[in-house]
mmCIF file of the N, C-alpha and C atoms, coordinates in Angstrom:
data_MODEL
# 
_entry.id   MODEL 
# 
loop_
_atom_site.group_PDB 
_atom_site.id 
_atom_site.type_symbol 
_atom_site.label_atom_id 
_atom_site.label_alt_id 
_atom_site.label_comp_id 
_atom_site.label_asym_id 
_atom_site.label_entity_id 
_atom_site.label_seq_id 
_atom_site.pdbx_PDB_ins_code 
_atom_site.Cartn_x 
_atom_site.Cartn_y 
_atom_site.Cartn_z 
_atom_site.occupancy 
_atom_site.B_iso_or_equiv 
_atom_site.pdbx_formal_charge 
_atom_site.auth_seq_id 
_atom_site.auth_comp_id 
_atom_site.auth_asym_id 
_atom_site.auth_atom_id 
_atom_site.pdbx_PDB_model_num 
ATOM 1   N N  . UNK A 1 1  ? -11.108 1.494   -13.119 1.00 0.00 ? 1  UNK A N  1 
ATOM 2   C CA . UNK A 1 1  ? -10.849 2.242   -11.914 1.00 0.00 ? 1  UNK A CA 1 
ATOM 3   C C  . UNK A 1 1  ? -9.451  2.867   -12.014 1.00 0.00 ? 1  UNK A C  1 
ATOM 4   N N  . UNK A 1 2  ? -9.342  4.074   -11.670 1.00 0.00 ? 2  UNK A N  1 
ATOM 5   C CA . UNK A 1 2  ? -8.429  4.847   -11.713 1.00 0.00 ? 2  UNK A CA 1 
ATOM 6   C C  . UNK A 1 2  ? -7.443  4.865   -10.448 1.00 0.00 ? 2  UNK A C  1 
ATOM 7   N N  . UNK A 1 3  ? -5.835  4.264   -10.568 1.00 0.00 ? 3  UNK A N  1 
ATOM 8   C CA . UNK A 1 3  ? -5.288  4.214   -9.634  1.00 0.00 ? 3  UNK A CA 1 
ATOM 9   C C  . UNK A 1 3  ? -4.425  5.534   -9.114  1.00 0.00 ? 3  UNK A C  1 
ATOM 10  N N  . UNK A 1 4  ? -4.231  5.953   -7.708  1.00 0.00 ? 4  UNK A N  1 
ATOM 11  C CA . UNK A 1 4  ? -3.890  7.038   -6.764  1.00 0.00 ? 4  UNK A CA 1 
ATOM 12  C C  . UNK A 1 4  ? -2.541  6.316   -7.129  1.00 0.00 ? 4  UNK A C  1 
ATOM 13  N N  . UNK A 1 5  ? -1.565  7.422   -7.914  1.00 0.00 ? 5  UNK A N  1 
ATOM 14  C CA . UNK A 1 5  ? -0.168  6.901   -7.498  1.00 0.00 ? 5  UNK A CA 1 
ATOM 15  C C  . UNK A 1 5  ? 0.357   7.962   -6.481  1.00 0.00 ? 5  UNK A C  1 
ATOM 16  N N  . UNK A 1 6  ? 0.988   7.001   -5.592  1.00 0.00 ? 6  UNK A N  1 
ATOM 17  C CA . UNK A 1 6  ? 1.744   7.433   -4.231  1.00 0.00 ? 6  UNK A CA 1 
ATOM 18  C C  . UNK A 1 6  ? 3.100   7.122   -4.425  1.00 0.00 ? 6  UNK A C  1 
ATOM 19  N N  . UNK A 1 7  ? 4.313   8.069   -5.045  1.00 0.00 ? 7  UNK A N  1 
ATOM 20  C CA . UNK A 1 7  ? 5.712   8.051   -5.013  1.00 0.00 ? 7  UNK A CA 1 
ATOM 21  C C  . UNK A 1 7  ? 6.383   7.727   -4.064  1.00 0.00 ? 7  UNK A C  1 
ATOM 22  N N  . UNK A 1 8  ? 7.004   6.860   -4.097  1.00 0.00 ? 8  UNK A N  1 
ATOM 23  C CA . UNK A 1 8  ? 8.151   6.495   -2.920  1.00 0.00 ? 8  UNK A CA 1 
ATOM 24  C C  . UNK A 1 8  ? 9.791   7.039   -2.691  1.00 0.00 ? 8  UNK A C  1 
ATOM 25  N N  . UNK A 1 9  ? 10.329  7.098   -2.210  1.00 0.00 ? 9  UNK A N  1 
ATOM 26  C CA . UNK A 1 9  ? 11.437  7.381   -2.153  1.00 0.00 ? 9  UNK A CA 1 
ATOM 27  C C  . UNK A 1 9  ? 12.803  6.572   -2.090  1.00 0.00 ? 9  UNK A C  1 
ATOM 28  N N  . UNK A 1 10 ? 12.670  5.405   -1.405  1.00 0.00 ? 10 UNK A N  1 
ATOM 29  C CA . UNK A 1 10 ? 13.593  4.246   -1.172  1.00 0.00 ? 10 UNK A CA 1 
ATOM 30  C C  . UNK A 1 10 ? 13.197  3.481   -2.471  1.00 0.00 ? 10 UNK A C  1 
ATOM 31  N N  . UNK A 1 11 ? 13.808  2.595   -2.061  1.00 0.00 ? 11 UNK A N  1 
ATOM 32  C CA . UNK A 1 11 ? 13.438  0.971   -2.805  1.00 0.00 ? 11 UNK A CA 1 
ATOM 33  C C  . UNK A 1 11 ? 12.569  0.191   -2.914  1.00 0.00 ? 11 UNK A C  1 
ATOM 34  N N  . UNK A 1 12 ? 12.356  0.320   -1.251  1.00 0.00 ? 12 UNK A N  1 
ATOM 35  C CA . UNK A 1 12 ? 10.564  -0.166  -1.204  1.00 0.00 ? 12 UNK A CA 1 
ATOM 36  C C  . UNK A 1 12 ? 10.231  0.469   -0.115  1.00 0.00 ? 12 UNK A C  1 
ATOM 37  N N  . UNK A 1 13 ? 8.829   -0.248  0.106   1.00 0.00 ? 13 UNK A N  1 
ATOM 38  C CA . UNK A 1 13 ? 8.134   0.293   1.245   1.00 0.00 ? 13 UNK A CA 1 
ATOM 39  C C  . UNK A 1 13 ? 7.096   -1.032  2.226   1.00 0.00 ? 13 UNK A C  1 
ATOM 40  N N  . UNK A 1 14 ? 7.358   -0.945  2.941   1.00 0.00 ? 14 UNK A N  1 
ATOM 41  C CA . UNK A 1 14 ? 6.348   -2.505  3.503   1.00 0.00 ? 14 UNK A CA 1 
ATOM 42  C C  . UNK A 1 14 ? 4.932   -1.411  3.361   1.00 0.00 ? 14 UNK A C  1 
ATOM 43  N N  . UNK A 1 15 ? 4.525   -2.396  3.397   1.00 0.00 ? 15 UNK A N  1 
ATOM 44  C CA . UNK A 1 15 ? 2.686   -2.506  3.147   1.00 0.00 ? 15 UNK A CA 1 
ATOM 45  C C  . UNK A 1 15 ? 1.734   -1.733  3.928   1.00 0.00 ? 15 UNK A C  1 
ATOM 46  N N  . UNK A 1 16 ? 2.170   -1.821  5.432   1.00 0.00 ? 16 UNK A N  1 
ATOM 47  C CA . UNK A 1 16 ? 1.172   -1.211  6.313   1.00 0.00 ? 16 UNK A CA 1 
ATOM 48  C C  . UNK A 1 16 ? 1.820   0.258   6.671   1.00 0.00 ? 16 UNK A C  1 
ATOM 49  N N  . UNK A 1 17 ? 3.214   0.480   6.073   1.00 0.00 ? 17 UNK A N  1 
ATOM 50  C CA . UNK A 1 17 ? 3.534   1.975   5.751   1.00 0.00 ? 17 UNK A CA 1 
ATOM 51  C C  . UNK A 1 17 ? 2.785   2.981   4.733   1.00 0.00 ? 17 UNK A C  1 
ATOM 52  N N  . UNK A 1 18 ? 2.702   1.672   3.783   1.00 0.00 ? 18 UNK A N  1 
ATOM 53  C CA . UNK A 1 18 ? 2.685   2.435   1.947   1.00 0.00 ? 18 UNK A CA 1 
ATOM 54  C C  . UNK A 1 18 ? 0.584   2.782   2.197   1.00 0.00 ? 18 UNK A C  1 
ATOM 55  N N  . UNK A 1 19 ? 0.179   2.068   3.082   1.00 0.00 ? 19 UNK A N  1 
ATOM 56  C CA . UNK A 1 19 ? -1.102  2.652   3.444   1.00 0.00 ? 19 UNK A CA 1 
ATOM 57  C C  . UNK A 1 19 ? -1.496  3.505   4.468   1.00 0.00 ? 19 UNK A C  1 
ATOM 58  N N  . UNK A 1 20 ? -0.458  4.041   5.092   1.00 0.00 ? 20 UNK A N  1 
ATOM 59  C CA . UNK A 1 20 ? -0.446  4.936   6.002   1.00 0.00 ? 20 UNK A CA 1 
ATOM 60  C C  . UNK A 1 20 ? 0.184   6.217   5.028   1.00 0.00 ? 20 UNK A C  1 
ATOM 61  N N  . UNK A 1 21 ? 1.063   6.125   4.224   1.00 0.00 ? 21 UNK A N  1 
ATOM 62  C CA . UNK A 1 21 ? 1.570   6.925   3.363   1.00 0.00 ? 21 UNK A CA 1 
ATOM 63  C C  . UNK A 1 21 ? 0.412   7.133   2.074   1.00 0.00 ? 21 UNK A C  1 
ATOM 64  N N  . UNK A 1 22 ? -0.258  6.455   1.372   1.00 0.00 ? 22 UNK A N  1 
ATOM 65  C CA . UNK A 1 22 ? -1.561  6.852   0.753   1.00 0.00 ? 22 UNK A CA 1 
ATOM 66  C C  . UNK A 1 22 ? -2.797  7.481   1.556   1.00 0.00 ? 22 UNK A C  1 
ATOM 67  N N  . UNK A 1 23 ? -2.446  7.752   2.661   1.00 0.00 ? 23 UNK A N  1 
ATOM 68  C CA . UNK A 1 23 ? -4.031  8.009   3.509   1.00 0.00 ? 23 UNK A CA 1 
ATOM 69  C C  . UNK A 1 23 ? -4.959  7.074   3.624   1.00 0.00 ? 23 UNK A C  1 
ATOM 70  N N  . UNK A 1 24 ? -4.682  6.372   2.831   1.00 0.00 ? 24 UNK A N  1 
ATOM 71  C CA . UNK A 1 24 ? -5.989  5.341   2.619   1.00 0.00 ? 24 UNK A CA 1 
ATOM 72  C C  . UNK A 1 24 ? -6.725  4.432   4.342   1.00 0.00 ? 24 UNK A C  1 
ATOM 73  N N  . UNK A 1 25 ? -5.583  4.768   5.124   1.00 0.00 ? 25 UNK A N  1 
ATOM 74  C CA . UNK A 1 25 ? -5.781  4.691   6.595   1.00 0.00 ? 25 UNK A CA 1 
ATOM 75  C C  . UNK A 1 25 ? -5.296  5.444   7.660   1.00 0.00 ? 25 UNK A C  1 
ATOM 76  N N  . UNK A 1 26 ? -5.930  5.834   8.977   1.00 0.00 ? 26 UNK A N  1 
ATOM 77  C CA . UNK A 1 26 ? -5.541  6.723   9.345   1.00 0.00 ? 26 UNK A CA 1 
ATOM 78  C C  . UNK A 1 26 ? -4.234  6.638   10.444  1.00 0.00 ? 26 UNK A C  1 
ATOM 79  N N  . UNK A 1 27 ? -3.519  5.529   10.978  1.00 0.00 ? 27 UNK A N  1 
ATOM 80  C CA . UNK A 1 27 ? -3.187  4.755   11.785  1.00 0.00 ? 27 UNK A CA 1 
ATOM 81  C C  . UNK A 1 27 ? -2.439  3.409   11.498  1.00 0.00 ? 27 UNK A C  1 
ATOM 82  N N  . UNK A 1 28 ? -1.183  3.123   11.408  1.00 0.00 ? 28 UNK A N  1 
ATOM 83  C CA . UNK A 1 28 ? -0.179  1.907   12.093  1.00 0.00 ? 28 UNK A CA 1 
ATOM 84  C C  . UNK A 1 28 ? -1.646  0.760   12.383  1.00 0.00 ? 28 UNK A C  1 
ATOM 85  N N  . UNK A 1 29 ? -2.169  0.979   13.594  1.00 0.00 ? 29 UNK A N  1 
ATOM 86  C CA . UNK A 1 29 ? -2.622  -0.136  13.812  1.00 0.00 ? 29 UNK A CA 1 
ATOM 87  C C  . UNK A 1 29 ? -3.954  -0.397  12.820  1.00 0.00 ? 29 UNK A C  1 
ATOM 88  N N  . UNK A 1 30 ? -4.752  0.616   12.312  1.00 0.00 ? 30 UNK A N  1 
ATOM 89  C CA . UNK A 1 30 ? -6.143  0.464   11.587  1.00 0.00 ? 30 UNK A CA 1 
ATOM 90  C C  . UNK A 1 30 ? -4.848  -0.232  10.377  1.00 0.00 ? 30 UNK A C  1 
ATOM 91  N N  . UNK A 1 31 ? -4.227  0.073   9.896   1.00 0.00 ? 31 UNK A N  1 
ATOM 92  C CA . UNK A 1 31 ? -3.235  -0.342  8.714   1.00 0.00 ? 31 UNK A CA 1 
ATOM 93  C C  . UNK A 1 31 ? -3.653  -1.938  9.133   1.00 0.00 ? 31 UNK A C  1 
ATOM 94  N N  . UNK A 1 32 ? -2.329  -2.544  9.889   1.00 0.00 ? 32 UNK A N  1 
ATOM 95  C CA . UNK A 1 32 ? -2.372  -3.960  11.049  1.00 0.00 ? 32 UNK A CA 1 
ATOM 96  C C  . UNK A 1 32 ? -3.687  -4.505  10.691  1.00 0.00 ? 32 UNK A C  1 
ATOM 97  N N  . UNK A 1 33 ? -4.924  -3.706  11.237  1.00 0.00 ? 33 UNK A N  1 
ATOM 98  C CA . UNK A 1 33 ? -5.766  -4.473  11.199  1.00 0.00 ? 33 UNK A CA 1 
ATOM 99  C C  . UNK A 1 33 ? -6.351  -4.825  10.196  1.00 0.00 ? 33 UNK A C  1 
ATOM 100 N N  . UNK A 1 34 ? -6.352  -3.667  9.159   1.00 0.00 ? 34 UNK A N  1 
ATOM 101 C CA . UNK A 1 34 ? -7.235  -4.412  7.814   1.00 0.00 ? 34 UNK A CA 1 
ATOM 102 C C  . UNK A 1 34 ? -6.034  -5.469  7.177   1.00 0.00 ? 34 UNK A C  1 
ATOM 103 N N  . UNK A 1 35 ? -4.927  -5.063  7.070   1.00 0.00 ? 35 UNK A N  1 
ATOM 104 C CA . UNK A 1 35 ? -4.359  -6.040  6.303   1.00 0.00 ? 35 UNK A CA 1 
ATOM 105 C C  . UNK A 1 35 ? -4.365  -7.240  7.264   1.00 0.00 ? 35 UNK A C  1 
ATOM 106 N N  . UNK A 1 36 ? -4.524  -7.628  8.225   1.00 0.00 ? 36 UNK A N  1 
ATOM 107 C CA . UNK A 1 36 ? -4.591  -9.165  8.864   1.00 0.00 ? 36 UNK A CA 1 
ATOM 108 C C  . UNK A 1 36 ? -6.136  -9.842  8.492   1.00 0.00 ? 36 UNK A C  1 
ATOM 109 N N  . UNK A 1 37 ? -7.436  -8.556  8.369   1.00 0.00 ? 37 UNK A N  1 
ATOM 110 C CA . UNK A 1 37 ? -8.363  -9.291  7.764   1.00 0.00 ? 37 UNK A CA 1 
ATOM 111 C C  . UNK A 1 37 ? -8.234  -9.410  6.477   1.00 0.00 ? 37 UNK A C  1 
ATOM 112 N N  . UNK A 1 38 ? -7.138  -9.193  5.562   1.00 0.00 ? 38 UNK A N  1 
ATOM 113 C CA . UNK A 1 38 ? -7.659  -9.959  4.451   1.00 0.00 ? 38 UNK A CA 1 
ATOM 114 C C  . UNK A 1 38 ? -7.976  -8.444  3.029   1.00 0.00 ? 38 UNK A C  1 
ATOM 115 N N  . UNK A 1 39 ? -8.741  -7.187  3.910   1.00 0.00 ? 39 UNK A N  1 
ATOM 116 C CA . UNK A 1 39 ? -9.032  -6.386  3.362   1.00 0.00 ? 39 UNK A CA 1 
ATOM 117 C C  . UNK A 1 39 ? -8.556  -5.721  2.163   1.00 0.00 ? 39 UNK A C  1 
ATOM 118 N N  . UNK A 1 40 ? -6.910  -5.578  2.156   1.00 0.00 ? 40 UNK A N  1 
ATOM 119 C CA . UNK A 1 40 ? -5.638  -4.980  1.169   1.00 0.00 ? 40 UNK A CA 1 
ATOM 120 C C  . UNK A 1 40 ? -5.580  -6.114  0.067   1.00 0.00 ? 40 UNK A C  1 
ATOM 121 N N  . UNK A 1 41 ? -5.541  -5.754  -0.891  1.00 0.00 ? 41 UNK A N  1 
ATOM 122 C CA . UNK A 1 41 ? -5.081  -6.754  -2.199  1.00 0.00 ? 41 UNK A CA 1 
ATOM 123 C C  . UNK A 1 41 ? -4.199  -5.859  -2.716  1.00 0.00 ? 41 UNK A C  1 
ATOM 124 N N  . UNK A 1 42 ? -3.398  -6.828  -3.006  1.00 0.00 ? 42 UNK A N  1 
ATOM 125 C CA . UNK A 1 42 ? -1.650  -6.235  -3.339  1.00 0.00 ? 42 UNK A CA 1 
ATOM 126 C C  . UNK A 1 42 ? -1.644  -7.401  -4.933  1.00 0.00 ? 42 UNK A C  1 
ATOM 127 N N  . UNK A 1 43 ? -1.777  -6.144  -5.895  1.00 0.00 ? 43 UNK A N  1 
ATOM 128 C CA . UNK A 1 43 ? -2.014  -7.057  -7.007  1.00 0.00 ? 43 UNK A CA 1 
ATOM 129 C C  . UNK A 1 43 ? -2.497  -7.651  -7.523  1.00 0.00 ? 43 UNK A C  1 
ATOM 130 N N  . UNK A 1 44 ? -3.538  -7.505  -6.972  1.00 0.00 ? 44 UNK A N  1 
ATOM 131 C CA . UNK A 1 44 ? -5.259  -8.070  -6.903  1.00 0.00 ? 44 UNK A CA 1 
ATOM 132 C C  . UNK A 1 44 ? -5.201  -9.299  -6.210  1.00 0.00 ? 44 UNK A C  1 
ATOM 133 N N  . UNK A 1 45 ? -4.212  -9.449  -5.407  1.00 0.00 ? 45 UNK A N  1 
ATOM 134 C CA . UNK A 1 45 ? -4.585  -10.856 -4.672  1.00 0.00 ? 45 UNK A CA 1 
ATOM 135 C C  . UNK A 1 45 ? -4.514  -10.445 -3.017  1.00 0.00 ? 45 UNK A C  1 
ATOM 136 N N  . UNK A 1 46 ? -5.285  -11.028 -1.893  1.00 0.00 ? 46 UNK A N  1 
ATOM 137 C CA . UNK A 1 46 ? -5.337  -10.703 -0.885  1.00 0.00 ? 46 UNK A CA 1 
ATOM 138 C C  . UNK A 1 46 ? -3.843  -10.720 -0.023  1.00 0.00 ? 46 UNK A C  1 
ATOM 139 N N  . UNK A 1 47 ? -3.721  -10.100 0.602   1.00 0.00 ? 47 UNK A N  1 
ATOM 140 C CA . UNK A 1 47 ? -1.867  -10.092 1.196   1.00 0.00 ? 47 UNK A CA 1 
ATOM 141 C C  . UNK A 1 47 ? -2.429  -9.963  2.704   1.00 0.00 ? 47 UNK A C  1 
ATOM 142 N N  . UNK A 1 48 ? -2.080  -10.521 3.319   1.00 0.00 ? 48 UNK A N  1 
ATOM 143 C CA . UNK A 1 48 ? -1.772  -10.590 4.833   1.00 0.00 ? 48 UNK A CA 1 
ATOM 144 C C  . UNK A 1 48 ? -0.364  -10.499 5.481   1.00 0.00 ? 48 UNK A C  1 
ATOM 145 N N  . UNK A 1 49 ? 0.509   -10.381 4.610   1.00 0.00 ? 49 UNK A N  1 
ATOM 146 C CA . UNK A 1 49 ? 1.568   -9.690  5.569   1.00 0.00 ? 49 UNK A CA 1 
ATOM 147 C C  . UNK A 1 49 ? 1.542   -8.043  5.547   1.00 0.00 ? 49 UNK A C  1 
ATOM 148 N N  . UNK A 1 50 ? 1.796   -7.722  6.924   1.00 0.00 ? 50 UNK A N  1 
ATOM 149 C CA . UNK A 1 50 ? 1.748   -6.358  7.244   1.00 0.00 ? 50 UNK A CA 1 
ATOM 150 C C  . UNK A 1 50 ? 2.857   -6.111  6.986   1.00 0.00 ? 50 UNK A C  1 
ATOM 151 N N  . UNK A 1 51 ? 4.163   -6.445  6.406   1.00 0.00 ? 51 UNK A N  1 
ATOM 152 C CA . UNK A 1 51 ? 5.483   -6.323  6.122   1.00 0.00 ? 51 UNK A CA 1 
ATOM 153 C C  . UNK A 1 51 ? 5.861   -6.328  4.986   1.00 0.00 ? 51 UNK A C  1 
ATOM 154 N N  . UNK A 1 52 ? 5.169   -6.841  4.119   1.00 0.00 ? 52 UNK A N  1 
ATOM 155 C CA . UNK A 1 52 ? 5.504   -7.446  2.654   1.00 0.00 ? 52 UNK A CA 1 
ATOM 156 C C  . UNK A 1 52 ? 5.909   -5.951  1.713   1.00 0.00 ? 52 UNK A C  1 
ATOM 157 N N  . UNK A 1 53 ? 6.871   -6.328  1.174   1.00 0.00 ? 53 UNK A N  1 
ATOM 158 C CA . UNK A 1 53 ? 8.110   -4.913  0.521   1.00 0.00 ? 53 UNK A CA 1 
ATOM 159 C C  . UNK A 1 53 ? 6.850   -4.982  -0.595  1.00 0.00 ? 53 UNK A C  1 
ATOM 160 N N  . UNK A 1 54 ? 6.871   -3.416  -0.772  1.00 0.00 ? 54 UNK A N  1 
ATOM 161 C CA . UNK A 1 54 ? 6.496   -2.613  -2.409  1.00 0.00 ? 54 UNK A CA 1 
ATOM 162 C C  . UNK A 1 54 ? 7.295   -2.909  -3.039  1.00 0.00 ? 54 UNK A C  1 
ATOM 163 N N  . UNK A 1 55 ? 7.242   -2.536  -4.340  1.00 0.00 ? 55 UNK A N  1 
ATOM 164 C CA . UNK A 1 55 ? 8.408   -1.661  -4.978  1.00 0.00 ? 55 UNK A CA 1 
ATOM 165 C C  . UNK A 1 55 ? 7.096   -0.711  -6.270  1.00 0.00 ? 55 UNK A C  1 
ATOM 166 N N  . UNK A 1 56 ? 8.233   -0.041  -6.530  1.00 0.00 ? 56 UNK A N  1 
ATOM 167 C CA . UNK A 1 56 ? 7.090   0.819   -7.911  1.00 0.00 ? 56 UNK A CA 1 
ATOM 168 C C  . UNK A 1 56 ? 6.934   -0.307  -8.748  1.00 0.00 ? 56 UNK A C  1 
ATOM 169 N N  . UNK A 1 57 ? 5.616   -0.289  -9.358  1.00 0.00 ? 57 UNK A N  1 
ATOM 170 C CA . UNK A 1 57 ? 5.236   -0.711  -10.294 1.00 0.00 ? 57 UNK A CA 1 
ATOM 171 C C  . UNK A 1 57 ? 3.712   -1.979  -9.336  1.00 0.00 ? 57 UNK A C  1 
ATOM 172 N N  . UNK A 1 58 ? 3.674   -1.572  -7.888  1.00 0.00 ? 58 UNK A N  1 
ATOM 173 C CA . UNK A 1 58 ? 2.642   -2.923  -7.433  1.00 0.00 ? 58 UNK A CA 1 
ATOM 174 C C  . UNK A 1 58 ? 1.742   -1.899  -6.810  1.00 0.00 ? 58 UNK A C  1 
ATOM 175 N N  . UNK A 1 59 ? 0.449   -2.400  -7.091  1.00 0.00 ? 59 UNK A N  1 
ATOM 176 C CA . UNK A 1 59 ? -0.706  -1.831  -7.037  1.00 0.00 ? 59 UNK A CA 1 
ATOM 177 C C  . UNK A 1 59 ? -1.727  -2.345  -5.412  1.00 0.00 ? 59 UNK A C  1 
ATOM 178 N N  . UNK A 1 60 ? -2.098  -1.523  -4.485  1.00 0.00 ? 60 UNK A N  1 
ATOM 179 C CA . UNK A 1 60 ? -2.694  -1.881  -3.909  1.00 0.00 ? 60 UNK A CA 1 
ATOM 180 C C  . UNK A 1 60 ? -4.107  -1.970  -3.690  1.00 0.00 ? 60 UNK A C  1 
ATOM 181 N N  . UNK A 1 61 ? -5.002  -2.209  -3.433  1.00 0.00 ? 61 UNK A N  1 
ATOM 182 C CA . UNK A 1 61 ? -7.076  -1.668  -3.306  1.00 0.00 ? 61 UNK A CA 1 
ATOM 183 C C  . UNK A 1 61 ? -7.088  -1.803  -1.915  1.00 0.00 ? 61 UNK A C  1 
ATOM 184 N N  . UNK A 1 62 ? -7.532  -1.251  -1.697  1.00 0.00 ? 62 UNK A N  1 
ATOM 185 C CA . UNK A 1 62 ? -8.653  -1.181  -0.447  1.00 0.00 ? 62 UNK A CA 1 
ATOM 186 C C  . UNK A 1 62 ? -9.589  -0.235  -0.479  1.00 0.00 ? 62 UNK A C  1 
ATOM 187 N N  . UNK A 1 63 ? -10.409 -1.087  -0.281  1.00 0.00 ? 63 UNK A N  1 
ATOM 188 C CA . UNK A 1 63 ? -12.223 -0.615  0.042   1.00 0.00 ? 63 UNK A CA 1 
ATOM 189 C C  . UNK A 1 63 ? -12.484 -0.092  -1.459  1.00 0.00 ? 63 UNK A C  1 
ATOM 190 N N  . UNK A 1 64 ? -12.374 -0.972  -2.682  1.00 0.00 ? 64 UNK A N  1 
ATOM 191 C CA . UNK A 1 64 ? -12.359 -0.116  -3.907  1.00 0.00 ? 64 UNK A CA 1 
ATOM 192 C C  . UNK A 1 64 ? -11.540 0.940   -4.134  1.00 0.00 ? 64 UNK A C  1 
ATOM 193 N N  . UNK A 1 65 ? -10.660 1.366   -3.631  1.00 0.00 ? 65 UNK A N  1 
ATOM 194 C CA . UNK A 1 65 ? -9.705  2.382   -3.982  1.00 0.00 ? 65 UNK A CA 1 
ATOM 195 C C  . UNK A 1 65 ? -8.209  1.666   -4.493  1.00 0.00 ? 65 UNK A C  1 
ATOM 196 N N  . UNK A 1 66 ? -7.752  2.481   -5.437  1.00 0.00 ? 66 UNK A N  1 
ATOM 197 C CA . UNK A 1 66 ? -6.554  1.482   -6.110  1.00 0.00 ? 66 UNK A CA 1 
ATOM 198 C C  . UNK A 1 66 ? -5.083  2.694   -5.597  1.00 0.00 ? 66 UNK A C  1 
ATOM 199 N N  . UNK A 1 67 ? -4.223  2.178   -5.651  1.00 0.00 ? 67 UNK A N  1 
ATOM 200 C CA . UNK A 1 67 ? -3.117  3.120   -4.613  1.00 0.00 ? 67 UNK A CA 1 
ATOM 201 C C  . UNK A 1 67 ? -1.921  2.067   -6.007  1.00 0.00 ? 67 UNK A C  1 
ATOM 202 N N  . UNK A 1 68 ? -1.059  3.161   -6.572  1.00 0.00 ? 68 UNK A N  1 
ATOM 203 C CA . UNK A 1 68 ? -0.036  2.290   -7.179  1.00 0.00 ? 68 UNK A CA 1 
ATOM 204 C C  . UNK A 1 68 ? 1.056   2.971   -6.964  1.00 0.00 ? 68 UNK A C  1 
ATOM 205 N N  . UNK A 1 69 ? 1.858   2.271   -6.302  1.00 0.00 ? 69 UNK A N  1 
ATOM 206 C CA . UNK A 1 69 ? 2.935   2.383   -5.807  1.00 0.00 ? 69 UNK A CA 1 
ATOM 207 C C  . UNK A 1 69 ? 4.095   3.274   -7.166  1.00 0.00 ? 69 UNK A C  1 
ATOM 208 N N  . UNK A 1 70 ? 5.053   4.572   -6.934  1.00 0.00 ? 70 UNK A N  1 
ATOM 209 C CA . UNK A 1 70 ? 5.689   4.734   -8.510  1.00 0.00 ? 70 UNK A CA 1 
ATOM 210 C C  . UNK A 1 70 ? 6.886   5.304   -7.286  1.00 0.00 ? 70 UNK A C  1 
ATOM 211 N N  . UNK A 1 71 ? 8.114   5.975   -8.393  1.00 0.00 ? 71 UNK A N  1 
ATOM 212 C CA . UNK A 1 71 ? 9.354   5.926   -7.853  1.00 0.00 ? 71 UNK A CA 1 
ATOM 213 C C  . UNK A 1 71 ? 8.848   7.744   -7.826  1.00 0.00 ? 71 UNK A C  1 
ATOM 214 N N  . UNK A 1 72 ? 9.565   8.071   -6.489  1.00 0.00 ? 72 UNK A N  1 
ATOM 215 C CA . UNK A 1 72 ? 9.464   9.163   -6.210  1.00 0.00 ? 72 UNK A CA 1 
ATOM 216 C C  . UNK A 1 72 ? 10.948  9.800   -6.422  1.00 0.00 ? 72 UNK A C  1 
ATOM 217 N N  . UNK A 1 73 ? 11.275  11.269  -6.046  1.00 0.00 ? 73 UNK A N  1 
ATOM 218 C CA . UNK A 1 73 ? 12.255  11.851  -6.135  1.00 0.00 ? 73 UNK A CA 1 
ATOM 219 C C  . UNK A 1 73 ? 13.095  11.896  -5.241  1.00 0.00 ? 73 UNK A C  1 
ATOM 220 N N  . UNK A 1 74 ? 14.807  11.751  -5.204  1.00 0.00 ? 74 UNK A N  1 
ATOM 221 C CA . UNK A 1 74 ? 15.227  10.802  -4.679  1.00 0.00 ? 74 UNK A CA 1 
ATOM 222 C C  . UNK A 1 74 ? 15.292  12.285  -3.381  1.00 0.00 ? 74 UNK A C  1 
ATOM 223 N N  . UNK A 1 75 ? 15.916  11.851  -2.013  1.00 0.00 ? 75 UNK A N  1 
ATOM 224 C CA . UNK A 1 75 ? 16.167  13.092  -0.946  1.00 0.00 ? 75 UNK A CA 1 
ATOM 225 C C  . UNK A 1 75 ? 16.966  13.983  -1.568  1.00 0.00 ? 75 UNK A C  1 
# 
């Protein structure tokens, strides 16, 4: 499976941003909610914090879609 890299700009990015920033959801709270069920795997392991820092190089899935976090260009 082929991962969507989504460039960042900072250092990191918490989790239920970096999926609002991939599209991969449309909404803060749809974000909230899948990652409290369990849905987001951050590294292939399930993550339930809606806070938990990126950095480039960590890979997220949801719903079969792979999102990998890379260093974007700085402001």
């Amino acid at each position: 499976m082929e991962a969507h890299e989504v460039p960042i700009r900072t250092e990191y990015i918490r989790l239920d941003q970096f999926l609002k920033l991939a599209g991969a959801v449309l909404s803060g709270g749809e974000a909230k909610e899948r990652i409290l069920q369990g849905e987001a795997l951050l590294n292939g392991e399930p993550c339930l914090q809606r806070g938990r820092k990126l950095r480039p190089g960590d890979a997220v899935t949801l719903e079969g879609c792979s999102y990998l976090v890379t260093e974007g260009e700085p402001l």
